[in-house]
C-alpha positions as CSV (number, residue, x, y, z in Angstrom):
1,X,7.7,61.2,-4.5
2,X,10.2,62.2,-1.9
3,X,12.0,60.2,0.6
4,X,10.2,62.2,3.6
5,X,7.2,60.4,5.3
6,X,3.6,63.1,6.1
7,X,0.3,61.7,6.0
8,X,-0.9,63.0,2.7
9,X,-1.5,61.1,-0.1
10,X,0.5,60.7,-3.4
11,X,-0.8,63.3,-6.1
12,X,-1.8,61.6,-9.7
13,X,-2.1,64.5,-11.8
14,X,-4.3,64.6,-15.0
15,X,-1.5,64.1,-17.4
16,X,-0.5,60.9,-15.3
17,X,-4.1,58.8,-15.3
18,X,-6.9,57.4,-17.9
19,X,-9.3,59.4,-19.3
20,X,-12.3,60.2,-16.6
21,X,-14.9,58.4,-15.8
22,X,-18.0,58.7,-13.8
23,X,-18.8,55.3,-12.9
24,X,-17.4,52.4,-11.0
25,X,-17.6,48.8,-13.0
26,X,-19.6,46.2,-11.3
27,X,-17.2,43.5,-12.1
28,X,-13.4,43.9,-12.7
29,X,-10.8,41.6,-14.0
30,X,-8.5,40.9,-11.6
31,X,-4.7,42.5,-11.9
32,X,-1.3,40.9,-11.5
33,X,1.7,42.8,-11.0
34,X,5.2,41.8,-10.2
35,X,6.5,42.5,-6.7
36,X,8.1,46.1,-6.6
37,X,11.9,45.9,-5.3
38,X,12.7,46.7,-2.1
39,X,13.7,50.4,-0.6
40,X,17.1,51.5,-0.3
41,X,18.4,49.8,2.9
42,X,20.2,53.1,4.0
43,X,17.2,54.9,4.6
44,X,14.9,52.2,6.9
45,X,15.1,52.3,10.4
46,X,15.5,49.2,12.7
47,X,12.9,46.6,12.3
48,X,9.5,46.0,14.8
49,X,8.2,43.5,15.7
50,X,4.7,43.5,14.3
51,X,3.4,41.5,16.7
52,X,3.6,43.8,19.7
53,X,2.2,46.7,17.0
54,X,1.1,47.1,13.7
55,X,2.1,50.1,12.6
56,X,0.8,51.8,10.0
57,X,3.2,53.6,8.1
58,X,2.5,57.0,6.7
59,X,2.5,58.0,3.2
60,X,5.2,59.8,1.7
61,X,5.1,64.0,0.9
62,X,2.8,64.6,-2.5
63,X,4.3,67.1,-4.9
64,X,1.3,69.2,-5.1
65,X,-1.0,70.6,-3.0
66,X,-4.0,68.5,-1.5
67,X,-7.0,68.8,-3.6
68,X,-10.0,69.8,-2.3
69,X,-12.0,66.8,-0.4
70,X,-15.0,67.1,-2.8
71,X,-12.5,66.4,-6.2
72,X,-11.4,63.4,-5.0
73,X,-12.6,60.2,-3.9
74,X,-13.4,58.5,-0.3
75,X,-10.9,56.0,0.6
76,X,-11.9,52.3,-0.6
77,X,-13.3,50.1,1.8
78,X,-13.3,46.4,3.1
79,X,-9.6,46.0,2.0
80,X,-8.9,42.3,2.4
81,X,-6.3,39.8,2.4
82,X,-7.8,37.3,-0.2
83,X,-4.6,35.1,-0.3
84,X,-1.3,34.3,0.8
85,X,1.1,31.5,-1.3
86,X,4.6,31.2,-1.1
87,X,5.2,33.2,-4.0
88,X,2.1,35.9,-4.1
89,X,-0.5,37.7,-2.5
90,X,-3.8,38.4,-3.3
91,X,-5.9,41.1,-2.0
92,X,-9.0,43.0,-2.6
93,X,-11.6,46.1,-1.9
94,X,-14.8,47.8,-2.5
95,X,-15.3,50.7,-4.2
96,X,-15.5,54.1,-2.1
97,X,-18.7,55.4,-0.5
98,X,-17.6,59.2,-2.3
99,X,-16.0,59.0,-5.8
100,X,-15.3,62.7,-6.1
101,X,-16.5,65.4,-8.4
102,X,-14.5,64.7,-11.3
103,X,-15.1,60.8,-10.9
104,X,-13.2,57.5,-10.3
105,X,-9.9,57.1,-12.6
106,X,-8.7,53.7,-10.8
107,X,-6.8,52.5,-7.9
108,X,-3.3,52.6,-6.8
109,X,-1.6,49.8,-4.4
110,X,1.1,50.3,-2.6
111,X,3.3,48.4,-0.5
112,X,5.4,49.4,2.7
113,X,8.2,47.1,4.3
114,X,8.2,45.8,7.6
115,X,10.7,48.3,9.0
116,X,10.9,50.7,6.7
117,X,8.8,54.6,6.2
118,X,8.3,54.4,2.8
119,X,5.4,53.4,0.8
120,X,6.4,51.9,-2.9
121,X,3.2,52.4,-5.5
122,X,2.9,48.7,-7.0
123,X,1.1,49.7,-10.1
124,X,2.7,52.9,-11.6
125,X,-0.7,53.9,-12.8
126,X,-4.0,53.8,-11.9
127,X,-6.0,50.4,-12.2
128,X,-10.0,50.5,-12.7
129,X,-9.5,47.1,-10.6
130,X,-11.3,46.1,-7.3
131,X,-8.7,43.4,-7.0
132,X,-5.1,42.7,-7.8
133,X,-2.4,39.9,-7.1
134,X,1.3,40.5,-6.3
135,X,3.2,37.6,-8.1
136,X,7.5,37.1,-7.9
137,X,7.5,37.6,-4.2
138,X,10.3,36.3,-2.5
139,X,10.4,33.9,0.6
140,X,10.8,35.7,3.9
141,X,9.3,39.2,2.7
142,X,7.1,41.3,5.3
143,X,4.9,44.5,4.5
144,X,1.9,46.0,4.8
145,X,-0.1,47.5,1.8
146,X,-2.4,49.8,1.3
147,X,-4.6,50.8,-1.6
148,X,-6.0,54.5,-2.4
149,X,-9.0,55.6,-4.8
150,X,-7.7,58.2,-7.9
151,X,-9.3,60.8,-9.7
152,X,-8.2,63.9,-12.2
153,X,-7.7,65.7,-9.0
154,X,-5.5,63.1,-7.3
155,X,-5.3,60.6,-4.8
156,X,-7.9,59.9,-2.2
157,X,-7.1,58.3,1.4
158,X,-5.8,55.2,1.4
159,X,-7.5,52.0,3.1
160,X,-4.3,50.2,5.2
161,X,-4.5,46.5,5.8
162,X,-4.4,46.0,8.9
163,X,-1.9,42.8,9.4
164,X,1.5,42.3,7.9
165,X,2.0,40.2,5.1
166,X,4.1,38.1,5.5
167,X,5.6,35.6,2.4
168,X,6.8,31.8,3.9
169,X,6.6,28.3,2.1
170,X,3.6,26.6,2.4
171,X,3.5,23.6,4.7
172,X,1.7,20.5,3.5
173,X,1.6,17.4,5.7
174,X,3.9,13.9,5.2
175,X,1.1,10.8,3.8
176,X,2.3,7.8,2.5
177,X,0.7,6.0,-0.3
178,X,1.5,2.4,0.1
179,X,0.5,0.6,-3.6
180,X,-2.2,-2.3,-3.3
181,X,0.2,-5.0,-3.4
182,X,2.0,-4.5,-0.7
183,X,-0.8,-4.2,1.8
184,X,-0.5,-8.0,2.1
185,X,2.8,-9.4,3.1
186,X,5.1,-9.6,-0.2
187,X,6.9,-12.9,-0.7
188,X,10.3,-13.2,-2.5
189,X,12.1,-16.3,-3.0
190,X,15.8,-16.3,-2.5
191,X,18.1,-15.2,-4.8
192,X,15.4,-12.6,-6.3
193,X,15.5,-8.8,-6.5
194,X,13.4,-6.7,-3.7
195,X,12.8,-3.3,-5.0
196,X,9.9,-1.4,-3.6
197,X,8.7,2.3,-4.5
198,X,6.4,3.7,-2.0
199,X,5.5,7.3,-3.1
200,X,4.6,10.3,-0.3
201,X,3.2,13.5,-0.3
202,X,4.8,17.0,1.7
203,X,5.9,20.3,1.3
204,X,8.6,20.8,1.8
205,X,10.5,17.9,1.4
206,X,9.9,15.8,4.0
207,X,12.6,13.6,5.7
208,X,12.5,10.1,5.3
209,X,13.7,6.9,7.0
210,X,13.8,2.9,7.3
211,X,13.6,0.6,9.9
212,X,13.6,-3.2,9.9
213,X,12.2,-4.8,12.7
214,X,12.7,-1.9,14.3
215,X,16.3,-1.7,13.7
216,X,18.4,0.5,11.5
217,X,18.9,-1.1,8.1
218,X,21.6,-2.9,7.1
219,X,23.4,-0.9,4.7
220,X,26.0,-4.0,2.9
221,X,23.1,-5.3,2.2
222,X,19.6,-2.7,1.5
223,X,20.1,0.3,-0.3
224,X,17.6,2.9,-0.1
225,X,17.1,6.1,-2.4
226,X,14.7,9.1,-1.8
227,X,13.3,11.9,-4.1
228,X,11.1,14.3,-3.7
229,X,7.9,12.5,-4.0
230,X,8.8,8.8,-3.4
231,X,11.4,6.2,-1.7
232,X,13.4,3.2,-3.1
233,X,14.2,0.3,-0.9
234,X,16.5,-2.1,-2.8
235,X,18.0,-5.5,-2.2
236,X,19.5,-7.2,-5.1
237,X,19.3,-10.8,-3.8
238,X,17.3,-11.7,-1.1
239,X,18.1,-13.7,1.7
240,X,15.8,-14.9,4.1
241,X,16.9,-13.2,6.6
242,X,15.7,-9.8,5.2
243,X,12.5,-11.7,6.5
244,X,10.5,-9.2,8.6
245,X,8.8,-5.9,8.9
246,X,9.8,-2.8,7.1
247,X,9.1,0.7,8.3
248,X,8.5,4.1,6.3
249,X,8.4,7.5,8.7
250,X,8.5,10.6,6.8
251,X,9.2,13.6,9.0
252,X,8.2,17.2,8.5
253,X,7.9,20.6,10.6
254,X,7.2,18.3,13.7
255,X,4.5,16.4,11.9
256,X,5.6,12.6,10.3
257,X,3.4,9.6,8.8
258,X,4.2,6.0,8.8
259,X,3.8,3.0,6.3
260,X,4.9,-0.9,7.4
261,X,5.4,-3.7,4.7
262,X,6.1,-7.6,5.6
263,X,8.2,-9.2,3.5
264,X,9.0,-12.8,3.7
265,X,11.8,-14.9,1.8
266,X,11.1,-18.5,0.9
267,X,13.0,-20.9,-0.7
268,X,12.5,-25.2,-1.5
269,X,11.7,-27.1,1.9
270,X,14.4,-29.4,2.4
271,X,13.3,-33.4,2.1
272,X,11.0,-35.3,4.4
273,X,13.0,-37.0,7.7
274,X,13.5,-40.3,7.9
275,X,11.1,-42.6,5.6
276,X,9.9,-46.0,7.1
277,X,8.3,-49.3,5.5
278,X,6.1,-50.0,7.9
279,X,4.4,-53.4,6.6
280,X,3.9,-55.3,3.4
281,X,0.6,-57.5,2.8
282,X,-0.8,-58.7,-0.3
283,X,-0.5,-55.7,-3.0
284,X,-0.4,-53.0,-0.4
285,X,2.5,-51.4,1.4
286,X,2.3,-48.9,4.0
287,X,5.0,-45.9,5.1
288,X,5.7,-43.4,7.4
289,X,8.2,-41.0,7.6
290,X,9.2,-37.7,9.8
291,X,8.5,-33.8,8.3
292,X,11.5,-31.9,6.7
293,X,14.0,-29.5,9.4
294,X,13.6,-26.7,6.6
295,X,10.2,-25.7,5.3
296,X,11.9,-23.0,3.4
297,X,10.8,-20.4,5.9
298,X,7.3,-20.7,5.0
299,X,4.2,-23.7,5.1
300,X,3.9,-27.0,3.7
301,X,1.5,-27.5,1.2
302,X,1.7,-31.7,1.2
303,X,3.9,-34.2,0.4
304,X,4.8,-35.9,-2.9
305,X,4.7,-39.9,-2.8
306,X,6.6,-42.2,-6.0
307,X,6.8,-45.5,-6.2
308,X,8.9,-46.9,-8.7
309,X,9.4,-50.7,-9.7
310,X,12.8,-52.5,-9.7
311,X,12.0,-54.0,-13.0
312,X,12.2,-50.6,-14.8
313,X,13.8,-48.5,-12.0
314,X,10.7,-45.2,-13.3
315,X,8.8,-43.8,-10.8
316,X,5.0,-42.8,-10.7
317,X,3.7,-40.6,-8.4
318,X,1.1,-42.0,-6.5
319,X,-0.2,-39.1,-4.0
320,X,0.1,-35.2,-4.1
321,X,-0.7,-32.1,-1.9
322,X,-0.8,-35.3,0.7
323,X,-0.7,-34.2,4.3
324,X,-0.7,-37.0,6.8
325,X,2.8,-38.7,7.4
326,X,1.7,-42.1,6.7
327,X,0.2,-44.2,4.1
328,X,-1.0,-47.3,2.5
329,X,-0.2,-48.0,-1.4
330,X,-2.6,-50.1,-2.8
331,X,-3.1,-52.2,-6.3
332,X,1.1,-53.1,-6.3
333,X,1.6,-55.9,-9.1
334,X,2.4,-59.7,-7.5
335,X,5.9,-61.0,-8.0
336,X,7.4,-57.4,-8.2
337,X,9.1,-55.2,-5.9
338,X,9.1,-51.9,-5.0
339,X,11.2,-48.5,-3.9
340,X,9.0,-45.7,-2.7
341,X,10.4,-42.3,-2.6
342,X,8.5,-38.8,-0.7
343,X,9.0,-34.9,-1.3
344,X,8.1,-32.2,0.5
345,X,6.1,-29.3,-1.0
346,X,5.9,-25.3,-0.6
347,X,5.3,-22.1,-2.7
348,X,8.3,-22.8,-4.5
349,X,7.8,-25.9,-5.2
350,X,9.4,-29.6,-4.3
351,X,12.1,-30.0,-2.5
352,X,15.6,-30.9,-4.4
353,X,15.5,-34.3,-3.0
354,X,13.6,-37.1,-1.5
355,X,13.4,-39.3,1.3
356,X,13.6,-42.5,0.2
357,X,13.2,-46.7,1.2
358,X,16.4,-48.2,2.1
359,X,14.2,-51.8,1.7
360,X,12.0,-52.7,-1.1
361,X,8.8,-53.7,-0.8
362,X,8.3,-57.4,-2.1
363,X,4.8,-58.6,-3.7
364,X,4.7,-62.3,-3.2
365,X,3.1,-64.2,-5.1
366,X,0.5,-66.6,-3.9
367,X,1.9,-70.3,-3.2
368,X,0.6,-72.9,-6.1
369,X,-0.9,-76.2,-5.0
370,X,-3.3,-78.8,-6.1
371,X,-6.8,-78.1,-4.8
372,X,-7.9,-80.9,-2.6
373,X,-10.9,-82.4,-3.0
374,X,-14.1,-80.8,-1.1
375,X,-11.6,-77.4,-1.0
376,X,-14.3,-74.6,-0.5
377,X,-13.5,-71.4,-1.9
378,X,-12.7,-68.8,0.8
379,X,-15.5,-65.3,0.4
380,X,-13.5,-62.3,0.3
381,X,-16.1,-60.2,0.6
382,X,-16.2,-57.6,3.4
383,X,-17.8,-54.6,4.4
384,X,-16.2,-51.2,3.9
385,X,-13.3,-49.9,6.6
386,X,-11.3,-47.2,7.1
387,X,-7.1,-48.2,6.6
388,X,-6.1,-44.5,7.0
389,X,-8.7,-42.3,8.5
390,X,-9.0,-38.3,7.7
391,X,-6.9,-36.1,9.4
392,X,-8.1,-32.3,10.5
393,X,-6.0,-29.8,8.3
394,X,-5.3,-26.1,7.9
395,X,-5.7,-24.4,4.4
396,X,-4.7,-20.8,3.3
397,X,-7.8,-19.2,1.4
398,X,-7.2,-19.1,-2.3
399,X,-4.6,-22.2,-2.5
400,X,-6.4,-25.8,-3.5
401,X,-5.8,-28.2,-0.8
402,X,-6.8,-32.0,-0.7
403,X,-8.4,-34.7,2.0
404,X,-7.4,-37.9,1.5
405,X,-8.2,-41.5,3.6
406,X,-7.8,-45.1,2.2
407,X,-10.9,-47.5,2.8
408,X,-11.0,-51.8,1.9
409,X,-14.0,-53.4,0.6
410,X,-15.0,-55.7,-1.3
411,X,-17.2,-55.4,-3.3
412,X,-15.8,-51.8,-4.5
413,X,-17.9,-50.2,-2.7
414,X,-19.7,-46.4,-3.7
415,X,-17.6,-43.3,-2.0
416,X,-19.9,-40.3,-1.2
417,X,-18.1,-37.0,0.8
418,X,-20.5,-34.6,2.4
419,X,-19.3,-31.2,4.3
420,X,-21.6,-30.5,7.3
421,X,-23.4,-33.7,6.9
422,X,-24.5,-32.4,3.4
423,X,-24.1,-34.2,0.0
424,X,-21.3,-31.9,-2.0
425,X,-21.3,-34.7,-4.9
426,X,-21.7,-32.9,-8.2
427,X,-20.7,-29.5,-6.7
428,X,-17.9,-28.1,-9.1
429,X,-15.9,-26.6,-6.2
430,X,-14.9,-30.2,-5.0
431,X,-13.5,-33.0,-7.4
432,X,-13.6,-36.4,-5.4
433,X,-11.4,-39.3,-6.5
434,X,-10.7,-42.7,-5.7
435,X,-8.0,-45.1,-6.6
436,X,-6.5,-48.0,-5.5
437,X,-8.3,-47.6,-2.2
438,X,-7.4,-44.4,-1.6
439,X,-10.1,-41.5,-1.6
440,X,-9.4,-38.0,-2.0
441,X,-11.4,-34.5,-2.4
442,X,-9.6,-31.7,-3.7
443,X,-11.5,-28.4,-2.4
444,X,-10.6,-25.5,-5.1
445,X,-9.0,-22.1,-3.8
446,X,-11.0,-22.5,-0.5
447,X,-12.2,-19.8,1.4
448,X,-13.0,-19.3,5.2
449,X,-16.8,-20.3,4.1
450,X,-15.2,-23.9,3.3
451,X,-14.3,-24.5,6.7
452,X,-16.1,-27.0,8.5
453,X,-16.2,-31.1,9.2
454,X,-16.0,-33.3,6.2
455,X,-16.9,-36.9,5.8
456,X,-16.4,-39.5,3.6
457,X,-18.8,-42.4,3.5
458,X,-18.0,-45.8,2.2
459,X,-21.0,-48.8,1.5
460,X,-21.3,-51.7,-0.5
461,X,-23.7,-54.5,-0.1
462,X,-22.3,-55.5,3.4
463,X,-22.7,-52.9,5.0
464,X,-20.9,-48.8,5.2
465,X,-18.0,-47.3,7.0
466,X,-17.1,-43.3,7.5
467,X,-14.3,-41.1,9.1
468,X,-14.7,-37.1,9.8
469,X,-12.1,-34.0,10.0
470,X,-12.5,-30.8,10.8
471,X,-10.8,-28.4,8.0
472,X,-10.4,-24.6,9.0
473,X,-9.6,-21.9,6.3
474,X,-8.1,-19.2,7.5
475,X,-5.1,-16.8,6.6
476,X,-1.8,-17.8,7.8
477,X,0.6,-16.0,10.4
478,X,3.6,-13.6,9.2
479,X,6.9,-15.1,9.6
């Protein structure tokens, strides 16, 4: 095969090919050849642009004469571009309408570089193939190809595909996969370490970057590492001010996907404000006192109330989860005196210290003296009221939360609760309690179906009593 371009085929003699054959297979297995190398530089002409024209360059001189059109076959048809990769190309043909006198041999594919006159076979001999693929091919490579039909006699006209192949990296779109657990806002405490691996797809590799709050991160403080299929965001001890919203964009080839992910840093709530004795009568004491400045950058789930008696100087809790900011604390013991003490709650637990009385709470006892004669004995019966009524609340589905009101009587009198004017005793999704005059119904890992107005109903003999509140379930608002 000579440098010099004509428009006849390439001759393969009879010593070059297979035995003959006289039919065409039906069904061929597919060949895979390596990607010739490229022609000398020296001898191709400047480049075209194949948009403006496709040429179609010619094949080079044969070495023997042309044989006659009846020995050798019709050129192949429907040549076609099966696939393109970044690496490869695939293409494929029919057999011709004419397979020649002396019968069909195989084919023969060559290849012809954008720019350049000659044709390079790709398979040095004939291939009884209808399809072959062209593997090794390097990025940025352009030529046509062509593919002729062989027999004893030689080569047939070629079929020409009639675009340029052209080998480029595939481009595959940026997505981000953000893991279950951080579709919901991710809470930290402080102190803990914030590492987050959110993996992506693209090809190539895709440009990432952070934001927080919209901002550029803080580098003293986040550290960030990317790969090709994922990116770290680090922060070995959270503050609370990393608070906030955290944006993923992943940029490609003008194309980019985003992921956000709240986080939120909590710590203990500082104590309750100041704390109040309010009154002192028989064995009760009531308090009040103000909420906490710092509730650890997240909700309040109650307070905690101790009392504790001088005498042994231990504390007892009395009330937990509690809500309101006042109380009464019933069933104290005559003749002692008491110090009452209140924490605040949250996620993380109760705060570090307590609000507590700077006055104790002194039981008197009841003044001993002769009982005159006629003395009638004083009734202290009396017909259930409310001391502390119920107090509408807020609950976040899935955490327990409590009602609580405290209600005098005598005799004790029966304590029924009811949500939507329905009976809820013996339902195993509330447990009721009473003591000491105080009534409470802890609702289990409520849901927004749990919201509505609760009431608790007091009777005895003399007569009944009830208070309402309106409890709403419902997620709560990122910090």
């Amino acid at each position: 095969m000579t440098g010099k371009a004509t428009s006849e085929a390439p001759d393969y003699g009879p010593e070059e090919t297979a035995s003959k054959t006289t039919e065409v297979p039906t069904t061929e297995p597919s060949g895979e050849v390596a990607a010739p190398e490229p022609a000398d530089k020296e001898q191709a002409p400047e480049p075209q642009d194949p948009a403006s024209q496709a040429p179609a360059p010619a094949a080079p001189a044969a070495t023997k004469p042309a044989p006659p059109s009846e020995d050798v076959p019709s050129a192949p048809l429907l040549l076609t571009l099966e696939d393109v990769s970044n690496s490869s190309v695939t293409v494929s043909w029919e057999p011709p309408e004419e397979l020649g006198r002396l019968g069909l041999q195989g084919y023969v594919l060559e290849l012809c570089r954008e720019g350049a006159s000659e044709w390079v076979p790709v398979n040095d001999r004939p291939m009884m193939v209808t399809q072959q693929t062209m593997r090794n091919l390097a990025l940025g490579d352009k030529f046509f190809l062509r593919v002729a039909a062989v027999s004893s006699a030689g080569a047939g006209p070629p079929a020409v595909l009639d675009q340029l192949v052209h080998i480029r990296e595939i481009i595959e779109a940026p997505k981000i996969r953000v893991p279950r657990h951080l579709r919901q806002t991710y809470i930290r405490q402080v102190g803990e370490t914030i590492n987050l691996q959110i993996p992506f797809q693209g090809k190539p590799k895709p440009q990432a970057s952070w934001t927080h709050d919209s901002h550029t991160l803080d580098s003293q403080r986040v550290s960030v590492r990317t790969g090709d299929r994922d990116s770290i965001l680090f922060i070995r001890s959270a503050q609370r001010s990393d608070s906030g919203r955290y944006e993923l964009t992943v940029q490609l080839e003008g194309l980019e996907a985003k992921a956000a992910i709240d986080i939120l840093v909590i710590e203990k709530p500082g104590p309750p404000g100041r704390i109040k004795l309010l009154d002192v009568w028989g064995c009760n004491a009531a308090l009040e006192w103000t909420p906490p400045q710092d509730t650890g950058n997240t909700e309040l789930l109650g307070y905690t109330v101790q009392k504790a008696d001088k005498k042994t100087g231990q504390w007892f809790t009395v009330l937990e989860r509690y809500h309101p900011t006042t109380c009464t604390i019933s069933d104290l013991i005559v003749g002692n005196s008491y110090s009452f003490r209140v924490f605040s709650e949250n996620l993380c637990g109760l705060s570090a210290s307590a609000a507590v009385t700077k006055e104790l709470a002194h039981i008197q006892k009841a003044d001993m003296a002769a009982k005159p004669k006629g003395f009638i004995e004083r009734d202290f019966s009396e017909a259930p009221s409310f001391t502390q009524p119920l107090a509408n609340h807020t609950s976040t589905p899935g955490y327990s939360t409590q009602l609580f009101c405290s209600v005098r009587a005598s005799p004790k009198p029966k304590i029924i609760w009811m949500k939507n004017k329905m009976n809820i005793q013996g339902d195993p999704k509330y447990r009721a309690l009473s003591e000491q005059g105080v009534c409470s119904l802890e609702i289990r890992k409520p849901s927004p179906f749990d919201s509505g107005v609760y009431t608790c109903k007091a009777i005895n003999v003399l007569g009944e009593a009830s208070v309402d509140c309106r409890l709403e379930v419902k997620a709560s608002a990122t910090h």
